[in-house]
FIKOLZA-1660 file (N, C-alpha, C; in steps of 0.1 Angstrom, whole numbers, plus 5000, padded with zeros to 4 digits):
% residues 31
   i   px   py   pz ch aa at
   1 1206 6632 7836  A  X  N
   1 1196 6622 7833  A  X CA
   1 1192 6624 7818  A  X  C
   2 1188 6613 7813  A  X  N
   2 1183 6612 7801  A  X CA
   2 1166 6619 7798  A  X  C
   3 1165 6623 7783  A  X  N
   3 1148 6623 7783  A  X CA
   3 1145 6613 7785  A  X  C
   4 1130 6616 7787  A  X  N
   4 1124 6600 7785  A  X CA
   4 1123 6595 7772  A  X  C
   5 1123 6599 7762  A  X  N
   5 1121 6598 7749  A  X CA
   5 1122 6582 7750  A  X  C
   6 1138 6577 7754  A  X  N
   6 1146 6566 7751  A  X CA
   6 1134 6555 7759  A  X  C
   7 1132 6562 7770  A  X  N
   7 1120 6550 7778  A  X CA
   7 1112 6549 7773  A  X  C
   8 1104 6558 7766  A  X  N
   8 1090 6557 7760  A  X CA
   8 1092 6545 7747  A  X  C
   9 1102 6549 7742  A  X  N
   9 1108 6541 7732  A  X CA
   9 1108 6524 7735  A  X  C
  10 1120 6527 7748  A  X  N
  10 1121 6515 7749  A  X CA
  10 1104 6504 7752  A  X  C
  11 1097 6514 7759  A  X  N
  11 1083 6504 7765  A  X CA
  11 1076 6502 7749  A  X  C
  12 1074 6511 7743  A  X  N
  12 1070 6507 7731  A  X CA
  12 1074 6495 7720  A  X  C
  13 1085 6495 7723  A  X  N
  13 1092 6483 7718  A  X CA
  13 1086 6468 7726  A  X  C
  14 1088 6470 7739  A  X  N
  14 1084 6463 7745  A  X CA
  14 1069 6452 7738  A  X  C
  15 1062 6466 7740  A  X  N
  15 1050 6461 7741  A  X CA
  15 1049 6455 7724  A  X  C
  16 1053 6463 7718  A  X  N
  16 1052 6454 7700  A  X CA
  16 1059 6443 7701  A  X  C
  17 1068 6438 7712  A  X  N
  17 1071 6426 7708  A  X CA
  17 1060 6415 7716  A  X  C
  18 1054 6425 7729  A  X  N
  18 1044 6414 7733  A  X CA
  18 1029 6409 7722  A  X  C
  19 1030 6424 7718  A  X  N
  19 1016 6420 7707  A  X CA
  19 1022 6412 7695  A  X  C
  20 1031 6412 7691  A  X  N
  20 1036 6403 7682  A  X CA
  20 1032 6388 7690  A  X  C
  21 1039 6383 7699  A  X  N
  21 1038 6370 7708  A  X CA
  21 1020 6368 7703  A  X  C
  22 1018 6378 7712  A  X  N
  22 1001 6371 7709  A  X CA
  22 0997 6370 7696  A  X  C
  23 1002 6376 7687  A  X  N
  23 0995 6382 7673  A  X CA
  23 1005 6376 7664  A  X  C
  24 1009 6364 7663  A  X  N
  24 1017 6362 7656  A  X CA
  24 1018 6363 7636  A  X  C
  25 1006 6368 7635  A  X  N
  25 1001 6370 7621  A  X CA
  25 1003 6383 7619  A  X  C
  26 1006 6392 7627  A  X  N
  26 1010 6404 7627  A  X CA
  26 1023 6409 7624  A  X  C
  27 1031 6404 7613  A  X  N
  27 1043 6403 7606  A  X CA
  27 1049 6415 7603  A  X  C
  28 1038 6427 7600  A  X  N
  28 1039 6442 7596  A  X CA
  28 1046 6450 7610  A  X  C
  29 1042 6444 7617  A  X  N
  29 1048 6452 7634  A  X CA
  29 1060 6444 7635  A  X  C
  30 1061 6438 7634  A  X  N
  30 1077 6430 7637  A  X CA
  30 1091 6435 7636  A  X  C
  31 1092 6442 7649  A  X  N
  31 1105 6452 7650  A  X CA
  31 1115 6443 7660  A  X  C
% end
């Protein structure tokens, strides 16, 4: 099995692209 590292990762990603959606002025986060 993998660390989680990759998952933590991955959710994190996640979620900056949901706060982007909402936050579309938020151009500095835009990964």
């Amino acid at each position: 099995m993998r660390s989680d590292a990759h998952i933590k990762i991955f959710i994190i990603k996640q979620v900056l692209r949901l706060a982007c959606r909402i936050n579309p002025s938020n151009k500095e986060t835009n990964l």
